[in-house]
C-alpha positions in Angstrom: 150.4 -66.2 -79.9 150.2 -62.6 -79.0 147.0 -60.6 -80.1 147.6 -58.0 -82.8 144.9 -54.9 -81.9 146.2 -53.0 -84.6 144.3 -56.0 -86.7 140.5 -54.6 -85.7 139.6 -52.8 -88.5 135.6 -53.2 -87.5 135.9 -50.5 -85.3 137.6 -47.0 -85.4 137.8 -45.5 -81.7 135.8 -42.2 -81.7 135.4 -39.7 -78.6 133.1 -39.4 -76.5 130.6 -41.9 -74.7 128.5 -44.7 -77.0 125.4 -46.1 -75.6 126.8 -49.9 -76.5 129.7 -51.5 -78.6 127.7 -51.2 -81.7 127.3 -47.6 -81.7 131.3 -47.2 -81.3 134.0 -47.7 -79.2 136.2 -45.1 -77.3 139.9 -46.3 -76.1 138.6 -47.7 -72.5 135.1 -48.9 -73.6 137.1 -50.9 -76.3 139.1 -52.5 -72.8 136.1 -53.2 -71.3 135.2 -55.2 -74.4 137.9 -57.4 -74.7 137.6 -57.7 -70.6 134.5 -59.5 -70.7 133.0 -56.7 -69.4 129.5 -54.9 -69.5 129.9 -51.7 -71.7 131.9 -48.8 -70.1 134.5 -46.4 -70.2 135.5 -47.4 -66.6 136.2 -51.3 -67.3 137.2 -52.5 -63.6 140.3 -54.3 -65.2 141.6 -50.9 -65.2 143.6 -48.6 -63.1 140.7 -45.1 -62.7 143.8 -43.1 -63.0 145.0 -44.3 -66.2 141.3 -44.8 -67.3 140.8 -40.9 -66.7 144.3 -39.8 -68.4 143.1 -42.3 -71.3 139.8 -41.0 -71.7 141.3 -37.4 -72.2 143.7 -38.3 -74.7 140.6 -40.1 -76.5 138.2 -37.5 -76.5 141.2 -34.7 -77.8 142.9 -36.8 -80.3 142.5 -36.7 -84.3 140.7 -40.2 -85.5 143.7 -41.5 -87.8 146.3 -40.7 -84.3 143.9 -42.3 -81.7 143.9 -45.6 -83.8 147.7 -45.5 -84.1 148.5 -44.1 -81.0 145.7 -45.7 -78.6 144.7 -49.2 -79.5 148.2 -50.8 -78.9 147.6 -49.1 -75.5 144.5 -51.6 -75.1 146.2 -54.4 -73.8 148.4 -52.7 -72.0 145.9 -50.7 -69.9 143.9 -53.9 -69.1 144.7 -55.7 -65.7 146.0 -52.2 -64.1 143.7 -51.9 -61.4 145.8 -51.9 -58.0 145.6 -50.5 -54.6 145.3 -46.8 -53.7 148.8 -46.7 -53.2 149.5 -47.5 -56.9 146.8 -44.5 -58.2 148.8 -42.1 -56.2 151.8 -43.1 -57.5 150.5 -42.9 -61.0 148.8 -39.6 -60.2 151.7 -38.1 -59.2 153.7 -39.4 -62.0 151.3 -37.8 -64.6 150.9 -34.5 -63.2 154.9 -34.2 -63.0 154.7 -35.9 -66.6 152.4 -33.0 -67.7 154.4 -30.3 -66.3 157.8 -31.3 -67.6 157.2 -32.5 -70.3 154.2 -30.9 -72.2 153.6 -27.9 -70.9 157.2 -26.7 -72.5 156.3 -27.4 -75.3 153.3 -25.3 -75.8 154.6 -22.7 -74.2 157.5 -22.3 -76.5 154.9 -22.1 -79.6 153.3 -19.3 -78.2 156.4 -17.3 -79.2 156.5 -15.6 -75.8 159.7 -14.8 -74.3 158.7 -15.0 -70.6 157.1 -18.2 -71.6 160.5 -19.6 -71.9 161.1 -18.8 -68.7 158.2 -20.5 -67.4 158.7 -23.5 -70.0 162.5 -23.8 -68.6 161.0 -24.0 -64.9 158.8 -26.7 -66.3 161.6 -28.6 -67.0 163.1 -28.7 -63.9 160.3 -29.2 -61.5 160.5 -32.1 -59.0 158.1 -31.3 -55.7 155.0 -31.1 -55.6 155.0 -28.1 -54.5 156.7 -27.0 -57.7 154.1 -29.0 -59.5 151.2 -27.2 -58.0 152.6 -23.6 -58.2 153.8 -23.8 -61.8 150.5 -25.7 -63.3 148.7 -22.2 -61.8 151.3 -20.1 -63.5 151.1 -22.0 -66.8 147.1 -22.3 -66.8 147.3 -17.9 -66.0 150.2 -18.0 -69.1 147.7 -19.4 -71.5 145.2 -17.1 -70.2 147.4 -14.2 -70.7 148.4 -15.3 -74.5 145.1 -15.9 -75.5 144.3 -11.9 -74.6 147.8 -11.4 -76.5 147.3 -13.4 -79.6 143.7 -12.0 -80.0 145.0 -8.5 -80.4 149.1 -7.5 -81.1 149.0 -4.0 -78.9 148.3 -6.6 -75.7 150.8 -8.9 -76.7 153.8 -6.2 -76.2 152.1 -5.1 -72.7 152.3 -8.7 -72.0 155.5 -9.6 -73.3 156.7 -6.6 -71.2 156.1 -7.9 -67.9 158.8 -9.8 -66.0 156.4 -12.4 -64.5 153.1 -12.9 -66.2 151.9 -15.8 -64.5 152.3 -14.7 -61.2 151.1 -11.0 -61.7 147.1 -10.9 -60.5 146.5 -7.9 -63.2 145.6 -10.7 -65.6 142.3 -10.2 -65.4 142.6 -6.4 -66.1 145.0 -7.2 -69.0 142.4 -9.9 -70.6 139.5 -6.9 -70.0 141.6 -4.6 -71.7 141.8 -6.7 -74.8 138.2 -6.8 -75.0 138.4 -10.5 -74.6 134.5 -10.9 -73.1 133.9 -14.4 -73.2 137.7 -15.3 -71.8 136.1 -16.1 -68.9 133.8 -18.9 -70.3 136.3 -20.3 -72.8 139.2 -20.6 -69.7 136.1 -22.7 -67.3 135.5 -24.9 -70.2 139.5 -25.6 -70.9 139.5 -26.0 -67.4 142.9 -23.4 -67.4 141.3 -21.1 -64.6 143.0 -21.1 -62.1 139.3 -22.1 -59.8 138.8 -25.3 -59.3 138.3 -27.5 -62.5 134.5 -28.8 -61.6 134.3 -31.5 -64.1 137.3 -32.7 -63.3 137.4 -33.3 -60.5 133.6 -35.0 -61.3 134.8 -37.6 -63.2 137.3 -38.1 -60.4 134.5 -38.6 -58.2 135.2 -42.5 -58.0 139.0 -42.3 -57.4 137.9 -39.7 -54.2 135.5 -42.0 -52.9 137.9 -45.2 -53.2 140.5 -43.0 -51.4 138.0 -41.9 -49.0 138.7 -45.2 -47.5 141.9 -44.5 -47.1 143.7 -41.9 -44.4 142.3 -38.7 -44.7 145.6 -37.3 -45.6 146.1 -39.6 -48.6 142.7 -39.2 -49.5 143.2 -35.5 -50.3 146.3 -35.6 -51.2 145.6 -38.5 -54.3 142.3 -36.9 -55.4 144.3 -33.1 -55.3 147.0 -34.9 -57.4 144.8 -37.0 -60.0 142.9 -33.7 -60.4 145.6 -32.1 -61.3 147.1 -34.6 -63.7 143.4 -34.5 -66.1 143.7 -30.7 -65.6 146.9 -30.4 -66.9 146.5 -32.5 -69.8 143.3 -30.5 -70.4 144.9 -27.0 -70.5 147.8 -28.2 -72.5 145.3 -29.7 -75.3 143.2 -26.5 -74.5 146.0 -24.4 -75.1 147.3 -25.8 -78.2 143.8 -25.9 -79.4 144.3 -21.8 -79.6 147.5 -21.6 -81.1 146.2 -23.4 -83.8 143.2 -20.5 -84.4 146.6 -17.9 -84.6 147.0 -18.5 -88.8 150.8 -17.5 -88.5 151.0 -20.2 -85.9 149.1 -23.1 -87.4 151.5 -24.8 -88.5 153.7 -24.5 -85.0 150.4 -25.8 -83.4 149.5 -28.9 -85.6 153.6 -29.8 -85.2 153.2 -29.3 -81.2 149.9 -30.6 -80.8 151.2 -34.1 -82.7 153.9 -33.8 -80.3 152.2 -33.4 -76.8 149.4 -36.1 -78.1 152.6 -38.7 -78.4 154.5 -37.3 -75.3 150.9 -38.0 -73.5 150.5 -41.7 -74.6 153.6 -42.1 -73.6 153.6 -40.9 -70.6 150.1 -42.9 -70.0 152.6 -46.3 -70.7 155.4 -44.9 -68.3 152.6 -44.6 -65.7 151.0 -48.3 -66.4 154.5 -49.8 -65.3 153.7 -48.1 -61.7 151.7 -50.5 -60.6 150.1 -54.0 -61.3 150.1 -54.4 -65.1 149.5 -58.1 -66.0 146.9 -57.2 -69.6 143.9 -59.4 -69.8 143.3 -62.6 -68.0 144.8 -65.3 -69.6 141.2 -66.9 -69.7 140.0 -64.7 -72.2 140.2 -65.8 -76.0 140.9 -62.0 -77.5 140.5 -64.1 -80.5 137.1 -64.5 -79.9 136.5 -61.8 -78.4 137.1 -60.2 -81.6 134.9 -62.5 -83.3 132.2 -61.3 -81.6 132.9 -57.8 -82.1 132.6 -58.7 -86.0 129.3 -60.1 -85.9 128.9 -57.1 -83.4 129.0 -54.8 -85.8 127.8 -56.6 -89.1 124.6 -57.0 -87.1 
């Protein structure tokens, strides 16, 4: 008989890190659980890819949708650690995932109509260089719109230009619209287009297990899983300001439901990739769940 997660009721998934089970649960520390294993949010049944991608979704999603949305994820998620081969594959997937299908979407909100150029490029992206050119463009776009939406006279200048993701007078644009702290609130959306720090931090594992790998697909999986969390990042980051635009708050609680479903499922596209055989057969998620119970009544 198959396990029903939706059935745990003991314990809502919240974001963040929790010191042990009893203080809460987020999606991957809820894995590790039913693993067997010691309290984490990096369960070793898991793909670090997928565990990553998960742990953004977790962290950016309302309570009510990350039950719904994330805990039938659990046993899917479990059993997905593979070779280094199978992270760059998955990698890869998400970061093409993130710029075809999500990015378009908040673009289009924004009302902008050179960002339907950009969203329609999304669309049709396939190499990685593509990939890697338009994620820059779309993270200076969302730059750009925040300067725009905070004031309408630099909106028209922007909507006037023919490119402005490509165009390096950004930064003079965002100065103009007496947007000080731009700079701060683009580092911690990671949508600059410098290197995203604490991404690429948490990514520290998946660089040092490629590190054992050729040099070249070292880089080139640790450059790719980088940009897969920083995508998903900005696109969260950048609905996050449409939704402070009142006129557009409704546009941005509609697009923001839709990306976060569009992201889980991309996360279950991405699990079939590799090795995805769920929890060891040896495990009783029954009891398991028992535990959990006196867990939490405790």
């Amino acid at each position: 008989m198959t396990f029903d997660f939706s059935q745990i009721n003991e314990v809502r998934l919240s974001s963040g890190t929790h010191s042990n089970a009893a203080e809460g649960m987020c999606f991957m520390e809820m894995t590790a659980w039913f693993a067997g294993e010691a309290h984490s949010d990096r369960p070793l049944c898991a793909c670090p890819v997928l565990g990553r991608y998960g742990i953004t979704l977790n962290d950016n999603m309302p309570d009510a949708m990350r039950d719904r949305l994330l805990k039938p994820m659990v046993p899917l998620i479990a059993g997905t650690r593979g070779t280094i081969d199978d992270e760059h594959a998955r990698a890869k997937f998400l970061a093409m995932w993130g710029i075809n299908k999500i990015a378009p979407i908040w673009l289009r909100a924004y009302q902008i109509p050179q960002f339907d150029a950009l969203a329609s490029r999304c669309e049709v992206a396939r190499s990685d260089a593509e990939f890697r050119d338009i994620a820059a463009r779309a993270a200076l776009a969302a730059l750009a719109a925040r300067a725009a939406l905070a004031d309408l006279a630099a909106r028209a200048a922007l909507a006037a230009r023919a490119d402005l993701a490509a165009r390096a007078d950004l930064a003079d644009l965002a100065a103009r619209a007496a947007l000080a702290d731009l700079a701060a609130r683009a580092a911690r959306a990671a949508l600059a287009a410098r290197a995203d720090l604490a991404a690429r931090a948490d990514l520290a594992d998946l660089a040092a297990r490629a590190a054992r790998a050729a040099l070249a697909a070292r880089a080139d999986l640790a450059d790719l899983a980088a940009l897969a969390a920083l995508a998903a990042r900005a696109d969260l980051a950048a609905l996050a300001d449409l939704a402070a635009r009142a006129d557009l708050a409704d546009l941005a609680a509609r697009a923001r439901t839709q990306c976060l479903e569009l992201m889980v499922e991309g996360l279950r596209q991405a699990i079939d990739l590799g090795p995805h055989a769920g929890f060891n057969p040896a495990i009783d998620l029954e009891q398991r769940h028992n535990a959990l119970k006196e867990l939490v009544t405790a």
